[in-house]
Backbone as JSON, one array per atom type, in Angstrom:
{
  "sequence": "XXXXXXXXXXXXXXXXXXXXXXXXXXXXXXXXXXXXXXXXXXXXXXXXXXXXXXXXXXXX",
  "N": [[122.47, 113.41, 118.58], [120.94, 110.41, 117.78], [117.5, 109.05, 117.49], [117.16, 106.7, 118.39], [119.16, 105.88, 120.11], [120.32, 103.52, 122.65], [118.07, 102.04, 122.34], [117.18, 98.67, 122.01], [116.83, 95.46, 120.17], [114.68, 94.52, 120.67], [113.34, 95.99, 121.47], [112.34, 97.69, 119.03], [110.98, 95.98, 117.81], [108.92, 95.34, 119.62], [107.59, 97.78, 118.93], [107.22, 97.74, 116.0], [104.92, 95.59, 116.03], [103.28, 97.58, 117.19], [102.65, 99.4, 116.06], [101.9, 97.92, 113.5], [99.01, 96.44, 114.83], [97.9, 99.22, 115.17], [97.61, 99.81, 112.92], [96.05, 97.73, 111.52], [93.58, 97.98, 112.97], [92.97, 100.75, 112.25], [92.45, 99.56, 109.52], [90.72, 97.46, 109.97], [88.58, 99.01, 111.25], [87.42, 100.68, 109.23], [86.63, 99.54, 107.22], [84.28, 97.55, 108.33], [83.01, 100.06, 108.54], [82.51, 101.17, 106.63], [81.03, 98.71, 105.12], [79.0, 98.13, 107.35], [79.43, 96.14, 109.33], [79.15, 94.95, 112.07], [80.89, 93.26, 113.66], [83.39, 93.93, 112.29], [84.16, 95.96, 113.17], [83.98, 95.74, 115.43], [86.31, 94.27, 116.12], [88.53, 95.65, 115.43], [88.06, 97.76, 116.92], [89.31, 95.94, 119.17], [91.63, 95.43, 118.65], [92.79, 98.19, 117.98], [92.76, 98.57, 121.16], [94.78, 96.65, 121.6], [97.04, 97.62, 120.35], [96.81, 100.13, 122.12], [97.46, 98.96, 124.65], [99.74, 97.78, 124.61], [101.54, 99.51, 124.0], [101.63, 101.18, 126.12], [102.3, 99.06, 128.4], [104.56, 98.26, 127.76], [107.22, 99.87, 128.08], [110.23, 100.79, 127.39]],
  "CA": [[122.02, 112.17, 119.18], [120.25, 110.18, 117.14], [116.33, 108.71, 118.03], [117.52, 105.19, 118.23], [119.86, 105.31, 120.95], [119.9, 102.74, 123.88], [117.28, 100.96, 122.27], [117.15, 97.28, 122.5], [115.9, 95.06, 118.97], [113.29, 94.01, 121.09], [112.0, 97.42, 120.88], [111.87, 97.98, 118.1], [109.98, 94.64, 117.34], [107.13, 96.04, 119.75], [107.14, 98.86, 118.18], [106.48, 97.24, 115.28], [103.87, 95.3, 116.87], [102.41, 98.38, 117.98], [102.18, 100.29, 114.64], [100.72, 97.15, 112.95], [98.09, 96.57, 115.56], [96.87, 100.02, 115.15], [97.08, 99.95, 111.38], [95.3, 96.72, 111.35], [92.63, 98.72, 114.07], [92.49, 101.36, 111.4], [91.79, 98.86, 108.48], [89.25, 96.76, 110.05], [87.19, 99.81, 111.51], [86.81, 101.68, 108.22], [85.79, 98.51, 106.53], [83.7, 97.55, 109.5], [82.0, 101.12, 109.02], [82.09, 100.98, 105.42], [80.64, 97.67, 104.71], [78.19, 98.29, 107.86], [79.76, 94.78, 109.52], [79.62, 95.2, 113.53], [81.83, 92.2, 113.34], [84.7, 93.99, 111.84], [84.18, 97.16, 113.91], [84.19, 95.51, 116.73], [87.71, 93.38, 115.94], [89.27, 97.08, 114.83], [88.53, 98.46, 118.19], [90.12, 95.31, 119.71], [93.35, 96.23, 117.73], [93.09, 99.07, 118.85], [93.02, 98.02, 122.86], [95.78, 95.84, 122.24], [97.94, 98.47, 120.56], [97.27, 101.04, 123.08], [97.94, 98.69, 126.27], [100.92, 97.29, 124.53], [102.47, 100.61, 124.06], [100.92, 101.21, 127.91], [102.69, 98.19, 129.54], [105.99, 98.28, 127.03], [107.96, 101.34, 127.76], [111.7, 101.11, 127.2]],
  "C": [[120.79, 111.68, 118.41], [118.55, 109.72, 118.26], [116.68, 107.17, 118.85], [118.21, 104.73, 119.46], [119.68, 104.92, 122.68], [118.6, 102.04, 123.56], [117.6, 99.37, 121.7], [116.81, 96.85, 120.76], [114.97, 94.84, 119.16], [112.17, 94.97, 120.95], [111.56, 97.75, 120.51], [110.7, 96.83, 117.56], [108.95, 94.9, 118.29], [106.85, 97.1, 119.15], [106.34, 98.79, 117.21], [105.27, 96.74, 115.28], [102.61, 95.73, 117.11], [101.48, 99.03, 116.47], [101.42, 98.92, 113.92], [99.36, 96.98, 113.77], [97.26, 97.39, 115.04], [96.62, 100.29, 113.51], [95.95, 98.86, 110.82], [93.45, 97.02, 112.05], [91.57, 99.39, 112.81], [91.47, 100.73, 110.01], [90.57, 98.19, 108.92], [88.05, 98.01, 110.24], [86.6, 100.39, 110.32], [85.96, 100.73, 107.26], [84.5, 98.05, 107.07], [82.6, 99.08, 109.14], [81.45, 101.09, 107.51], [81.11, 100.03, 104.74], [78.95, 97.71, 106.0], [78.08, 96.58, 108.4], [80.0, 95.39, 110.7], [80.67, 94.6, 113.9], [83.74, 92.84, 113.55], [85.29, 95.64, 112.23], [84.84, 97.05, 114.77], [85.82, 95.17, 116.94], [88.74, 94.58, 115.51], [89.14, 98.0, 116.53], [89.06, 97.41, 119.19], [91.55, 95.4, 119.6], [93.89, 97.01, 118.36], [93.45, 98.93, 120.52], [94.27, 97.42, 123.0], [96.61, 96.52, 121.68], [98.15, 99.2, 121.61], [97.68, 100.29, 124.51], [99.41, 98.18, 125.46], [102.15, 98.43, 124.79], [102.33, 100.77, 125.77], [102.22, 100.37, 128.82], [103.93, 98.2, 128.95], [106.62, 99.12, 127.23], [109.48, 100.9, 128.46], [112.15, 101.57, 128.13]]
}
């Protein structure tokens, strides 16, 4: 049985969603820490928030 089964396309398109979010999370914070920009800290742990409630309120 594969991973896949009984899922929807929609699913996968939050999924997607989800994983960009938190990759986008990832990128701003390190830049954000790197660069020493609260700015782009801050907008990386927003990412973050809205990956983790998406996954949160989305469940298949």
């Amino acid at each position: 049985m594969s991973r896949n089964d009984g899922r929807l396309p929609s699913d996968h398109r939050v999924r997607r969603y989800s994983v960009a979010f938190g990759g986008g999370a990832l990128l701003a914070s390190s830049l954000g820490l790197g660069l020493d920009a609260l700015w782009l800290l801050g907008a990386g742990a927003w990412l973050l928030i809205a990956a983790v409630l998406l996954e949160l309120v989305y469940r298949p």
